[in-house]
C-alpha positions in Angstrom: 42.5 5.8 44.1 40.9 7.5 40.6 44.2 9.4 38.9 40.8 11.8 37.8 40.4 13.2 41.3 44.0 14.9 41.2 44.1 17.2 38.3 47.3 16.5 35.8 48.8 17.5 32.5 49.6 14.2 30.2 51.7 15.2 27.2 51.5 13.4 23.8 54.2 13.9 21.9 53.8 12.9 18.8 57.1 12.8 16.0 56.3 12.9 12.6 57.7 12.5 9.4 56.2 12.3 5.9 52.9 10.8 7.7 51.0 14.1 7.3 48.4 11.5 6.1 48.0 9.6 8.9 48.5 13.0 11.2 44.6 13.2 11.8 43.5 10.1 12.8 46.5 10.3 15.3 45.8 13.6 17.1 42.3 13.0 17.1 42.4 9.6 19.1 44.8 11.7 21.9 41.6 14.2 21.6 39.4 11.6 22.4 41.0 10.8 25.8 39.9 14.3 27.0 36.1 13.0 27.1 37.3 11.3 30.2 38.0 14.5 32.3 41.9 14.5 31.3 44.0 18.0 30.6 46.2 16.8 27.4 48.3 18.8 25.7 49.7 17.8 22.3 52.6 18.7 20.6 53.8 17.6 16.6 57.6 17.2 16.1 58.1 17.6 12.3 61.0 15.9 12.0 62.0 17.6 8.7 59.0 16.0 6.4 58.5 16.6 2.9 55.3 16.0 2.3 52.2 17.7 3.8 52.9 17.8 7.2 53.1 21.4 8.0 49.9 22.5 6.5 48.5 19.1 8.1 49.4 19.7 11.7 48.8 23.4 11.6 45.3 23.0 10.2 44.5 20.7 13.6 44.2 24.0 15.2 45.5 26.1 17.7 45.4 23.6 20.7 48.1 21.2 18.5 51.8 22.5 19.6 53.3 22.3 16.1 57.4 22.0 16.5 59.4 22.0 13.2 62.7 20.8 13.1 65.9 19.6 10.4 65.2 16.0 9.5 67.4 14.3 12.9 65.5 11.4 13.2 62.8 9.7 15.8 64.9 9.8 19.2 65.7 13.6 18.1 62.2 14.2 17.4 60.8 13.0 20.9 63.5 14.9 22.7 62.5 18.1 21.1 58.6 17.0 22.5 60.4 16.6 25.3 62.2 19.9 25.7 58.7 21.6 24.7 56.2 19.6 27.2 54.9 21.0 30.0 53.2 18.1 31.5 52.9 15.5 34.4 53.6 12.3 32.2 55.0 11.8 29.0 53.3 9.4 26.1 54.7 8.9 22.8 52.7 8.1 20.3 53.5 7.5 16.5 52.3 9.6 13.9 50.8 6.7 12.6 49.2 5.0 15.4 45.7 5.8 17.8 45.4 5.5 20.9 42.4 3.2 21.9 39.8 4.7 24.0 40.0 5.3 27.6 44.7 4.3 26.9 45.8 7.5 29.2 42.9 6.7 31.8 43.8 3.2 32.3 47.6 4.2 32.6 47.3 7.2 35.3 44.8 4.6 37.4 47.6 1.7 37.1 50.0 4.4 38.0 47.8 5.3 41.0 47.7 1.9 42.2 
């Protein structure tokens, strides 16, 4: 069974701080998993960054879920993703890491199986 026959949400949460530079490159390989047919929502835990971040994330545009928060730490940071998501499945990705093309497809048909 193809996981892209049942529509799901896959959330990509995504904890960041002080990586506002790396930021980009992140969300836009989770954007490039939607050229496969999949609904992904995204949402940016700034984990109390002092850099760029803020403007960074919020310049990604309105489809990024921008959550702001006192620095707490990683493990906080994901919860608060977590708290927020709305989805099916739950991926955590590093603010500076990339998913590799076709990653979310691959998982939901190994899930299937």
């Amino acid at each position: 069974m193809n996981m892209t026959s049942t529509p799901c949400l896959i959330s990509v949460i995504i904890p960041c701080y002080n990586y506002g530079r790396f930021l980009p490159d992140a969300v836009n390989s989770v954007l490039g998993q939607k050229k496969d047919g999949l609904a992904v929502e995204i949402i940016v835990v700034d984990d109390g960054s002092t850099d760029d971040t803020a403007a960074v994330a919020q310049g990604l545009g309105s489809s990024i879920q921008y959550i702001y928060q006192k620095n707490q730490g990683p493990s906080a940071a994901r919860n608060s993703g977590i708290r927020a998501a709305r989805g099916d499945y739950l991926v955590f990705l590093d603010a500076d890491d990339l998913l590799t093309a076709g990653t979310l497809i691959s998982h939901l048909d190994n899930f299937a199986a």
